[in-house]
C-alpha positions as protocol buffer text, in pm:
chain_id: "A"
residue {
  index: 1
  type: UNK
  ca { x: 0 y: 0 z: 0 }
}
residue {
  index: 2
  type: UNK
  ca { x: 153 y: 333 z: -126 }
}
residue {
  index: 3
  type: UNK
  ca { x: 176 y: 586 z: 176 }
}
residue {
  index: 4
  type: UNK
  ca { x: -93 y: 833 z: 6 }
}
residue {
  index: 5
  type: UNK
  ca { x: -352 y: 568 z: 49 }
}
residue {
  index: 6
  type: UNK
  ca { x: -230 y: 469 z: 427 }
}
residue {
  index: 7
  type: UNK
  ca { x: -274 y: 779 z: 465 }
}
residue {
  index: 8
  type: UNK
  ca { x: -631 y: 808 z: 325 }
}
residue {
  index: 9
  type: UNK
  ca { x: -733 y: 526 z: 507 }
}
residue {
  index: 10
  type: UNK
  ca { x: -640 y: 649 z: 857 }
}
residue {
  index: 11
  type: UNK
  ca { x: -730 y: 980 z: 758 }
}
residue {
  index: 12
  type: UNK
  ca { x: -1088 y: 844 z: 700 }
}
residue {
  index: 13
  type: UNK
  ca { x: -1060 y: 604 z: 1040 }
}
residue {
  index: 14
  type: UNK
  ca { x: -1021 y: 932 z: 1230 }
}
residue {
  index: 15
  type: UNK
  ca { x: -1401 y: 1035 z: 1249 }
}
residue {
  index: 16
  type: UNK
  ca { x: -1635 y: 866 z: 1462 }
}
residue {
  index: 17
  type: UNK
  ca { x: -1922 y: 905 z: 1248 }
}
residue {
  index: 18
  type: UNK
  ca { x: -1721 y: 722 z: 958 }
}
residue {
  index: 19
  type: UNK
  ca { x: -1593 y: 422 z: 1181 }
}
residue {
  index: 20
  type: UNK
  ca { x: -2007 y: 397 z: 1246 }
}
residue {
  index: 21
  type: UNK
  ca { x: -2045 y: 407 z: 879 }
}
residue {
  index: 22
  type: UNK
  ca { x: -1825 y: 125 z: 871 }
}
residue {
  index: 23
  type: UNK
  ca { x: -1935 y: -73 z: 1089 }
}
residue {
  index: 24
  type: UNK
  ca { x: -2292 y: -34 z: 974 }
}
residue {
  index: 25
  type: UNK
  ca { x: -2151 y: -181 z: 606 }
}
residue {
  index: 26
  type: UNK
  ca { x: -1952 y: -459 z: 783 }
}
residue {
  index: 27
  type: UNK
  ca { x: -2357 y: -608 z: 850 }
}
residue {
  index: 28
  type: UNK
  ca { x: -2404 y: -563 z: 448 }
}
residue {
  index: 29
  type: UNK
  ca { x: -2483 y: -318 z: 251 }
}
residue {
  index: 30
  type: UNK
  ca { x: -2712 y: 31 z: 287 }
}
residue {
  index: 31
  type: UNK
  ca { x: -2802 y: 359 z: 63 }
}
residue {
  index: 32
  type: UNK
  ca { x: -2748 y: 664 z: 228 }
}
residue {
  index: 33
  type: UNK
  ca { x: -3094 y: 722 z: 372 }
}
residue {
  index: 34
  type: UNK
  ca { x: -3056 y: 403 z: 550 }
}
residue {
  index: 35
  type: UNK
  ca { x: -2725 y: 492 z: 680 }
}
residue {
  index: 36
  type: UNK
  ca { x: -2788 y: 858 z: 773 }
}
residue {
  index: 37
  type: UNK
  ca { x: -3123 y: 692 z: 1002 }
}
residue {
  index: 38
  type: UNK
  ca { x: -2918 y: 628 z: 1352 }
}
residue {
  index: 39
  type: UNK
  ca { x: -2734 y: 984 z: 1308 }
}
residue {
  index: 40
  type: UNK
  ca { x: -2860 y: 1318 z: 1363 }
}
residue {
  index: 41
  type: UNK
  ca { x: -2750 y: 1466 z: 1077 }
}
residue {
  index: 42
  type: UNK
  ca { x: -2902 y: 1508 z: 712 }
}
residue {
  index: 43
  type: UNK
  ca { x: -2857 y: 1264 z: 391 }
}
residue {
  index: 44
  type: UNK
  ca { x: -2603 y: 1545 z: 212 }
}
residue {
  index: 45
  type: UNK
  ca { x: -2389 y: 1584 z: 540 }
}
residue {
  index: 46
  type: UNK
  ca { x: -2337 y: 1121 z: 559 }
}
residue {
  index: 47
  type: UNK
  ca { x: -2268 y: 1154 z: 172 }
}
residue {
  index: 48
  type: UNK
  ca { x: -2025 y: 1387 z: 274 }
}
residue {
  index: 49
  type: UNK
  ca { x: -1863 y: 1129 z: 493 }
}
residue {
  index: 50
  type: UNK
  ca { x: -1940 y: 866 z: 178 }
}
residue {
  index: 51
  type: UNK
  ca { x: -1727 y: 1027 z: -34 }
}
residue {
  index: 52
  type: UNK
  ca { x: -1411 y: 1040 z: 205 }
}
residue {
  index: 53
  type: UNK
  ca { x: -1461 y: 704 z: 255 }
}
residue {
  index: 54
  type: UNK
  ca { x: -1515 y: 615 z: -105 }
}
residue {
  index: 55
  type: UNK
  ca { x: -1183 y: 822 z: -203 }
}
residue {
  index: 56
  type: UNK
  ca { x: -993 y: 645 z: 82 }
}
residue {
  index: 57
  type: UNK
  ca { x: -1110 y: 316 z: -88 }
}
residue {
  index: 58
  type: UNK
  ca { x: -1319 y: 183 z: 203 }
}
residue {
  index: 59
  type: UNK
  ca { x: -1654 y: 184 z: 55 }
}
residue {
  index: 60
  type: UNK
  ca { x: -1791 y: 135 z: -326 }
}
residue {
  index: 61
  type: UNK
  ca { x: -2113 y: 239 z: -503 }
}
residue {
  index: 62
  type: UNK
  ca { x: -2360 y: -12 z: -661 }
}
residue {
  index: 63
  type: UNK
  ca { x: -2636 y: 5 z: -873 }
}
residue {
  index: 64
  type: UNK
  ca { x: -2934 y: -165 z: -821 }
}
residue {
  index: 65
  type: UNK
  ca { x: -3246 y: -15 z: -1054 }
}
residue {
  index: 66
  type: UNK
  ca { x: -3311 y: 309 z: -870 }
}
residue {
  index: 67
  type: UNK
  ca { x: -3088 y: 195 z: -548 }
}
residue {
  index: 68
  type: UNK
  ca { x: -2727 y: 291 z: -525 }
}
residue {
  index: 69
  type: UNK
  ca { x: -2625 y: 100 z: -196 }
}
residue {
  index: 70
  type: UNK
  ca { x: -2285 y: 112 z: -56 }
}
residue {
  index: 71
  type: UNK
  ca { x: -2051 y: -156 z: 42 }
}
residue {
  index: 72
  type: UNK
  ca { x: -1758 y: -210 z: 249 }
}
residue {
  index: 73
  type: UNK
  ca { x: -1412 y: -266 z: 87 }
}
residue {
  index: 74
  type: UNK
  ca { x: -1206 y: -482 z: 246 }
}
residue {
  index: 75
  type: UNK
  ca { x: -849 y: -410 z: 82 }
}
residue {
  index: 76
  type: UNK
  ca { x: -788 y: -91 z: 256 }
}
residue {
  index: 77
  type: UNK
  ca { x: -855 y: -219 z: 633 }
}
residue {
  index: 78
  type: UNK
  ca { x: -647 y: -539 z: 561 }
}
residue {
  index: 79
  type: UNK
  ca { x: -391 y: -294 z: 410 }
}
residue {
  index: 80
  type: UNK
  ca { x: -342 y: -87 z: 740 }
}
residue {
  index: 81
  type: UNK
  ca { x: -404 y: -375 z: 987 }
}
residue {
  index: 82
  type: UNK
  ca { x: -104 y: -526 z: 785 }
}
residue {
  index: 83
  type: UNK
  ca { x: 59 y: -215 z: 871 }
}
residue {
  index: 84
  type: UNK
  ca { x: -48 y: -197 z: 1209 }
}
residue {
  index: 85
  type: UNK
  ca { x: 49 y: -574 z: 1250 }
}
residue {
  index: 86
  type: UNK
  ca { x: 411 y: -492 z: 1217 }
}
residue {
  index: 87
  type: UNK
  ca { x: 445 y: -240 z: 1561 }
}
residue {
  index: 88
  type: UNK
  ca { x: 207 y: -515 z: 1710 }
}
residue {
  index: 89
  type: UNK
  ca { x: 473 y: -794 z: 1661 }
}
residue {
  index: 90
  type: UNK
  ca { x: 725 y: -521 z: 1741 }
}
residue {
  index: 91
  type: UNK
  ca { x: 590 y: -440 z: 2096 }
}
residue {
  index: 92
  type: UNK
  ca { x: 477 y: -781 z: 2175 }
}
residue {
  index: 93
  type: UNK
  ca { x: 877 y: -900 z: 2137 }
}
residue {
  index: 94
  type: UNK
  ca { x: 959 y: -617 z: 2349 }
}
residue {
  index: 95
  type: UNK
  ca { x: 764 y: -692 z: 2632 }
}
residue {
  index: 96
  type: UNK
  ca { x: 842 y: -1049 z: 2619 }
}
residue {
  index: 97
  type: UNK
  ca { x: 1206 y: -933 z: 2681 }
}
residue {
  index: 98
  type: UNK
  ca { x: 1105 y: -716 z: 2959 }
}
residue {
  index: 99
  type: UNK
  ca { x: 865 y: -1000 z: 3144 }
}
residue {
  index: 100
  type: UNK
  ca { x: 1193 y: -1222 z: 3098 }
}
residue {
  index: 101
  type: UNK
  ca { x: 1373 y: -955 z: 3278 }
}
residue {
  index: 102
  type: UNK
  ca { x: 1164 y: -942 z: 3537 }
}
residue {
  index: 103
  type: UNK
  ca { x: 1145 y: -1308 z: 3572 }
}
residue {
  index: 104
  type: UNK
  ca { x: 1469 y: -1288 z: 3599 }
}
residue {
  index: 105
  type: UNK
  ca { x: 1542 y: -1039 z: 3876 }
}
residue {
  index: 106
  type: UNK
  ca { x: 1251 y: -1217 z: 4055 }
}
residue {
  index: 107
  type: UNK
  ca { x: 1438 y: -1554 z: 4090 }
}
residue {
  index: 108
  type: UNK
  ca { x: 1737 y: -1395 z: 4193 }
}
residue {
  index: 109
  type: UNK
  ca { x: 1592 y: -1232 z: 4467 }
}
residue {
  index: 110
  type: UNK
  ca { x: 1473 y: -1523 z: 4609 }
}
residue {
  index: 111
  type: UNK
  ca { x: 1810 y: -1693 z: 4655 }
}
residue {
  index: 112
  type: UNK
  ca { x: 1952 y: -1695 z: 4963 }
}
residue {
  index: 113
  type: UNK
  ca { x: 2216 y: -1455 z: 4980 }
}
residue {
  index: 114
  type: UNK
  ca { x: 2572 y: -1629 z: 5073 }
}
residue {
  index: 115
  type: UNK
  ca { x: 2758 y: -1468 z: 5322 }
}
């Protein structure tokens, strides 16, 4: 994944009302008046938030007669979970080198001391 769309991606992530937009998609697909229902907000203002998510990748148009309903796009999320997945297996060795430190100074305290 190229750093502009990384970038996108989180960029979209970053509202709360998009991350519900999301998650509403991950159930299947909606058109905007079904997706603008559980916000306060009009239809234009969730299109708004449509088309940062559809420019970050996230979500696609269909066509269905009169219906245009929008899906979720995987590629993206995998894309920066991958990303993510590397400072996860970063900080995971890192504290499995600190909890064997502290194992460590743990057993030596308990030995008896020799005089």
């Amino acid at each position: 994944m190229t750093a502009d769309r990384l970038d996108a991606t989180f960029a979209a992530l970053a509202d709360p009302t998009r991350r519900a937009i999301l998650a509403r998609l991950a159930t299947g697909e909606a058109t905007v008046s079904e997706l603008a229902a559980p916000f306060r907000m009009s239809q234009p203002a969730v299109s708004k938030h449509l088309k940062v998510l559809e420019r970050a990748g996230l979500v696609t148009t269909g066509r269905d007669a009169q219906r245009r309903p929008r899906r979720i796009a995987p590629g993206p999320l995998k894309a920066a979970a991958d990303w993510l997945d590397a400072y996860r297996r970063f900080w995971d060795a890192n504290y499995r080198n600190l909890d064997a430190l502290l194992d460590e100074m743990k057993a030596r305290r308990k030995k008896p001391r020799k005089r």
